[in-house]
C-alpha positions as CSV (number, residue, x, y, z in Angstrom):
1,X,0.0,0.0,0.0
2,X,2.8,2.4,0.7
3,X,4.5,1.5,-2.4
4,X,1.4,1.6,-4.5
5,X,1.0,5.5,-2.7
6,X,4.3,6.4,-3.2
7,X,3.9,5.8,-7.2
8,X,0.6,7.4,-7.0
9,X,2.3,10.7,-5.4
10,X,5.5,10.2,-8.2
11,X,2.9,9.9,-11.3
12,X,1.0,13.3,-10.1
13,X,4.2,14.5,-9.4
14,X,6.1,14.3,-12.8
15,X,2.2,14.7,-14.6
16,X,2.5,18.7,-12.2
17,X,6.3,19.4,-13.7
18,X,5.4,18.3,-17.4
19,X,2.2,20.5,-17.4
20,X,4.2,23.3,-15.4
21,X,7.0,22.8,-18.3
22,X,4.1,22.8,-20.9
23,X,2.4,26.2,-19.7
24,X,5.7,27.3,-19.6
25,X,6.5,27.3,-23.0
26,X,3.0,28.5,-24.3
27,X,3.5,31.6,-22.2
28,X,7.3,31.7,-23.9
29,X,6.4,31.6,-27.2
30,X,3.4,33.8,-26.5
31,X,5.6,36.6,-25.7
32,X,8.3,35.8,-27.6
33,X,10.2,38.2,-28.5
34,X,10.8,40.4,-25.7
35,X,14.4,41.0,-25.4
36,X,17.4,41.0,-28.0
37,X,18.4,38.1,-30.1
38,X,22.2,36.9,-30.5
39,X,23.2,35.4,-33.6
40,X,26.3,33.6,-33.4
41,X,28.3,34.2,-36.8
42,X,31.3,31.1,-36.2
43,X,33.6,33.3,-38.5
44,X,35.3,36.7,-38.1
45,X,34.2,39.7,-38.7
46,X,33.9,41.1,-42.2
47,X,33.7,37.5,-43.5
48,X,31.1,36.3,-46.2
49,X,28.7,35.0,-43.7
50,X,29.1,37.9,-41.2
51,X,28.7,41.0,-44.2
52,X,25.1,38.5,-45.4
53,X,24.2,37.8,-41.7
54,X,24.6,41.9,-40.4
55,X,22.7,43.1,-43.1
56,X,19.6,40.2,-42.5
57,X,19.6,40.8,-38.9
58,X,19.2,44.7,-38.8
59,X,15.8,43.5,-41.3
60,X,14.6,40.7,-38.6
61,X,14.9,43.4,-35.9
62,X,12.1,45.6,-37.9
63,X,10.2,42.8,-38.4
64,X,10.4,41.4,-34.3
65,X,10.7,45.0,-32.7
66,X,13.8,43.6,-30.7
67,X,17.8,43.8,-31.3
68,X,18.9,41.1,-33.1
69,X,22.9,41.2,-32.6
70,X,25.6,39.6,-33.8
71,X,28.4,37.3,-31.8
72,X,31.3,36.6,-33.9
73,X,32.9,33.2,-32.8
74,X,35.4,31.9,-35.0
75,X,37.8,28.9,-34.6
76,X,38.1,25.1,-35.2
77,X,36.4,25.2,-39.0
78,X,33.5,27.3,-37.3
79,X,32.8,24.5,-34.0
80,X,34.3,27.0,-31.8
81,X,30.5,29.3,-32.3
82,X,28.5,26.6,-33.4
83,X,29.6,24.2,-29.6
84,X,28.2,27.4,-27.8
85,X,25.4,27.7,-30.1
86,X,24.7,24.2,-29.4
87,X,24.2,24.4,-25.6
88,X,22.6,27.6,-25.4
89,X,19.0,27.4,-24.2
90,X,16.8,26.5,-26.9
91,X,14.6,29.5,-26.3
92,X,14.9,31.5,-29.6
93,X,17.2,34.1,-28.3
94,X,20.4,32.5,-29.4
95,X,20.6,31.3,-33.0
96,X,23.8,30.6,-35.5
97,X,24.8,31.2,-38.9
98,X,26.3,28.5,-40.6
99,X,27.2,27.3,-44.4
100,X,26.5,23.4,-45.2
101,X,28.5,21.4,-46.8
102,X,31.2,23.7,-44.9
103,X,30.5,23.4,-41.0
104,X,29.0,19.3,-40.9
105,X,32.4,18.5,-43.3
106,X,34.3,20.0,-40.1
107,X,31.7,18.1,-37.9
108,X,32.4,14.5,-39.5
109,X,36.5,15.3,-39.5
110,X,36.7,16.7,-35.9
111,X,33.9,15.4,-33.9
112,X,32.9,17.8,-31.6
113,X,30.5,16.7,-29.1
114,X,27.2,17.8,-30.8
115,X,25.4,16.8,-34.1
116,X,24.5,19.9,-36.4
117,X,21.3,17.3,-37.7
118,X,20.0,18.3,-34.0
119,X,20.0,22.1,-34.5
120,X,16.6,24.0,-34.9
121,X,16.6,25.3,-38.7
122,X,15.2,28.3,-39.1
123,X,16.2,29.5,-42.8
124,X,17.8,29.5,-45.7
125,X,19.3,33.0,-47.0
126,X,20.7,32.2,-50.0
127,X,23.1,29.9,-52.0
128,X,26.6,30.2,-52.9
129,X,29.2,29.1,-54.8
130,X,32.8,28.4,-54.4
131,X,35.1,30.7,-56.8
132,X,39.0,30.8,-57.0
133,X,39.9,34.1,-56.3
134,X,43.4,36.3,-57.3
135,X,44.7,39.7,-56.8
136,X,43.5,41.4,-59.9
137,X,47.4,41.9,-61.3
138,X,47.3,38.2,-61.5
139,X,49.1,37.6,-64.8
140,X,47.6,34.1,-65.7
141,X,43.8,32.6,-66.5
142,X,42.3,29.7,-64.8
143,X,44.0,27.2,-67.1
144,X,47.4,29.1,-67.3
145,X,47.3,28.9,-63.7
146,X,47.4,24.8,-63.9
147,X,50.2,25.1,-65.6
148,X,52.1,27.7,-63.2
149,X,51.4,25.3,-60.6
150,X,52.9,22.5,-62.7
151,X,56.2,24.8,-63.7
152,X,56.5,25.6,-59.9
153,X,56.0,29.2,-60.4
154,X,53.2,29.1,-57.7
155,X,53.2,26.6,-54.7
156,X,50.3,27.8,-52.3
157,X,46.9,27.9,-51.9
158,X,44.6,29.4,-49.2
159,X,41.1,28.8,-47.7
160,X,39.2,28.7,-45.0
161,X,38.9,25.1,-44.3
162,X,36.1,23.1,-43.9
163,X,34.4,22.9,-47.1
164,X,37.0,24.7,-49.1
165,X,39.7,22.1,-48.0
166,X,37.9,19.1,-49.4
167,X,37.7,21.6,-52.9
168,X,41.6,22.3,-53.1
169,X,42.1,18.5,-52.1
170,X,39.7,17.1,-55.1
171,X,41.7,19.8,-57.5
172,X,44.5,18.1,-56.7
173,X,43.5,14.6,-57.1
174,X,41.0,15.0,-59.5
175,X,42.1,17.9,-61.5
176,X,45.7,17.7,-61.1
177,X,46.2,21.2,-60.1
178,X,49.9,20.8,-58.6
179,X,50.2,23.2,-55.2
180,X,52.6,22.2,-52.5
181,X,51.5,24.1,-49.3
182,X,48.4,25.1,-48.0
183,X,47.5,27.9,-45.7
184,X,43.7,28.1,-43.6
185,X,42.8,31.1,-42.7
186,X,39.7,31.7,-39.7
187,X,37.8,33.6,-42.1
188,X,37.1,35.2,-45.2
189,X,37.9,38.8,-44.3
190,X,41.7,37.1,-43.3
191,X,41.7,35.7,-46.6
192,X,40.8,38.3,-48.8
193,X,43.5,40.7,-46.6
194,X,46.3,37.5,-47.3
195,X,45.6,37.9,-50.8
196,X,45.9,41.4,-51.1
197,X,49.0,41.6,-48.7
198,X,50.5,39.3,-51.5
199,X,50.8,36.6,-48.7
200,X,49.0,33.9,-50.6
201,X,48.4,34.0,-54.3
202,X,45.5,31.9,-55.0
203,X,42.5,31.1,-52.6
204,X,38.8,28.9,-52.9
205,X,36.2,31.4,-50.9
206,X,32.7,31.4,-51.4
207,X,31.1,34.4,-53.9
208,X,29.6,36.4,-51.2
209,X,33.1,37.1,-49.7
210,X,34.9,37.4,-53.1
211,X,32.0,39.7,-54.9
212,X,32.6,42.7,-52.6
213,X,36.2,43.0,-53.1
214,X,35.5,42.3,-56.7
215,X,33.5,44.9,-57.3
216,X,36.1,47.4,-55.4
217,X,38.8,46.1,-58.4
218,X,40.6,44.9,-55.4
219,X,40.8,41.0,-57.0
220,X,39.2,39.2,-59.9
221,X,37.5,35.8,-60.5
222,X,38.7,33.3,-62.7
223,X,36.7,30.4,-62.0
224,X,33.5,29.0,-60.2
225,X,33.8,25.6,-58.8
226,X,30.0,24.6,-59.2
227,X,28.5,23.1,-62.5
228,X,26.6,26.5,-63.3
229,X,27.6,30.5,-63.7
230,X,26.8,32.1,-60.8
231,X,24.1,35.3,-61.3
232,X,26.5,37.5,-59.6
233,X,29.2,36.8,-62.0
234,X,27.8,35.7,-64.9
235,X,30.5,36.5,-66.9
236,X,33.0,34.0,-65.2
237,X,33.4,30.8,-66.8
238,X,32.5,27.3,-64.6
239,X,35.6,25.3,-63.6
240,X,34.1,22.8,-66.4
241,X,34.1,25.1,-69.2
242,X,37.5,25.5,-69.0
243,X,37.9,22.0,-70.0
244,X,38.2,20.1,-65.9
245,X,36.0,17.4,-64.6
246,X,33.2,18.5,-62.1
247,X,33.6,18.9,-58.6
248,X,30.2,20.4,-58.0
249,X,29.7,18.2,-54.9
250,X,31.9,20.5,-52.8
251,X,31.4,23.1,-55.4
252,X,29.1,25.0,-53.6
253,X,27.2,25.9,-50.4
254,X,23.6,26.6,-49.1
255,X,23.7,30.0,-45.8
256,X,21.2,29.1,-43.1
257,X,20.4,30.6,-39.6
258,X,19.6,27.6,-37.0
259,X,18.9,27.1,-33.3
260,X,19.8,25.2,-30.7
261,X,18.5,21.4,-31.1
262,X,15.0,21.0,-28.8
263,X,13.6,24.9,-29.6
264,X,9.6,24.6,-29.4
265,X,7.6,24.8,-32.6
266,X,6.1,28.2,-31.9
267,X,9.2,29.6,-31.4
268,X,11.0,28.4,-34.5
269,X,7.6,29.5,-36.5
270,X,7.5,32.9,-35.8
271,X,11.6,33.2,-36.3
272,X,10.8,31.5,-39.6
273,X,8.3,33.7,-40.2
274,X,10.1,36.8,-39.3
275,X,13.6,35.9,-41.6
276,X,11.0,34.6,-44.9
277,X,9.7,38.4,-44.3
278,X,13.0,40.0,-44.0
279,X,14.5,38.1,-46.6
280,X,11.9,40.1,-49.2
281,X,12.8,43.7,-47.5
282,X,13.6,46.5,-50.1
283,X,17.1,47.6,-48.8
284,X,17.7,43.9,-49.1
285,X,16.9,43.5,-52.6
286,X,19.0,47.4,-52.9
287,X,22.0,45.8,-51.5
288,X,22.2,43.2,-53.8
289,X,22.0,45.3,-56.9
290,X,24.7,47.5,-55.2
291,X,26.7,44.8,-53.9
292,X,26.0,41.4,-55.6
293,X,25.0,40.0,-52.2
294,X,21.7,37.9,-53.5
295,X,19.3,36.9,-51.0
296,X,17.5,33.8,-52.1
297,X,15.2,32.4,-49.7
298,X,14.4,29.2,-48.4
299,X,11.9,28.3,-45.4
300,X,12.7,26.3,-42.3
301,X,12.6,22.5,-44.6
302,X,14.9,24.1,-47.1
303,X,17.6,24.9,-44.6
304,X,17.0,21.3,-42.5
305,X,17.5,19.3,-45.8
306,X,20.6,21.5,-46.6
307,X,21.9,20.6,-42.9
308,X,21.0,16.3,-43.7
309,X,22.4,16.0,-47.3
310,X,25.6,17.6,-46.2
311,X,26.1,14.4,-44.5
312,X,26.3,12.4,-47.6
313,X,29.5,14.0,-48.9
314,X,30.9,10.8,-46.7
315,X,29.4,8.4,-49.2
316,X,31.1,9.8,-51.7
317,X,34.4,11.0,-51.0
318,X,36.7,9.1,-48.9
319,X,37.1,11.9,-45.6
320,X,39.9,9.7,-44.1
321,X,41.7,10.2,-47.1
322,X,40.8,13.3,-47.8
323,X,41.9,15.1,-44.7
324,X,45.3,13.0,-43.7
């Protein structure tokens, strides 16, 4: 009889704290938001993702009527941000910007103590694909610069990792393009200042960190690394049309906000909601003509698929022997 009481009392017990737990998110989401947001940007400042991410959040903070900041975290192929993102309260003040393939490639080689298929996804921004990128007195074109590489004339190449680590790799093996020495930078601002410092000749970057200093003159384009021209630079020939086999599987990249894993439904809804409605804002669509930063959205499904079929780069490249 005690026993039987004592479950009796536990049942009601834990029924109390789930229902306590359950009112208390209702009233959450119900006043959601009413303090500012941190997005955690994994790479440093002035970066691809950070210049895209700024310019979204001061939109969502129109549309929310809160502050909607931004944390930049770099280190370890972007884990550093996205390990803090990971165990921040799933509440809907704390979210993180991220690139897939890039940031689960650095998950399956590292193994950090979190799964990126558990994170909240909130968005897609827009899509992007990888160019090679040179200071604009670069004297040779894409093809001419296989064959500099050959000669010995150049020897380095520079990225970010991650996702642009598995692209130099497959132009070596795959494409035969001949560099000796590889420098990683923590972010894309770094790397566009190495190039222009003349400390690095050559570097893979994403468009939306190459197109602004593009369009300053500051360095030029000679190839993109996905199947198709980019609408930012159409003019620039595909790394197939100048004759090499594809590499379009690491040859590009989707931009996505996320939460923590567990945030409630509501919560993600109405910050899905809020970034869909951003993402069509005028000074948006002004900044892309001006800049060649496109905005193309996708809703919460969009940016969880992206996050999933990163994962399947492992059943097609070899990762062990990739990244040795």
């Amino acid at each position: 009889m005690k026993i039987y009481s004592f479950l009796k009392i536990s049942i009601i017990t834990l029924l109390l704290v789930l229902l306590v737990g359950l009112l208390g998110m209702e009233c959450l989401a119900k006043d959601f938001p009413s303090k500012t947001i941190e997005i955690i940007v994994p790479f440093s400042t002035g970066g691809g993702t950070d210049v895209y991410v700024r310019a979204l959040a001061r939109e969502v903070s129109e549309v929310l009527g809160v502050d909607v900041v931004i944390i930049n975290l770099s280190g370890a192929e972007s884990l550093r941000g996205l390990g803090v993102a990971a165990n921040a309260k799933p509440d809907g003040y704390t979210l993180a910007a991220f690139n897939p393939p890039s940031s689960p490639l650095a998950q399956m080689r590292l193994n950090p103590p979190f799964d990126l298929r558990d994170f909240t996804p909130i968005v897609r921004y827009t899509i992007d694909s990888l160019v090679v990128m040179v200071r604009d007195d670069f004297p040779y074109n894409y093809k001419e610069m296989y064959e500099a590489y050959e000669r010995g004339e150049i020897e380095t190449i520079a990225h970010v990792g991650g996702i642009q680590k598995a692209t130099v790799s497959l132009l070596k093996k795959k494409c035969n393009l001949q560099w000796k020495r590889e420098i990683v930078y923590p972010g894309g601002s770094d790397l566009v200042l190495a190039l222009l410092q003349n400390e690095v000749p050559v570097a893979v970057t994403p468009t939306g960190t190459a197109i602004g200093p593009v369009k300053d003159g500051l360095i030029k384009v000679l190839a993109v690394l996905s199947d198709e021209r980019h609408p930012v630079l159409p003019e620039i020939k595909t790394h197939i049309e100048w004759g090499f086999e594809s590499i379009s599987i690491v040859g590009g990249q989707s931009r996505i906000i996320a939460g923590p894993p567990g945030m409630p439904e509501d919560i993600q809804k109405i910050l899905e909601n809020a970034f869909l409605k951003a993402l069509e804002s005028e000074r948006l669509k002004n900044l892309a003509e001006k800049t060649g930063k496109v905005y193309i959205p996708g809703n919460a499904q969009v940016a969880g698929k992206a996050i999933k079929d990163s994962f399947l780069i492992g059943n097609f490249i070899n990762l062990e022997e990739l990244f040795k």
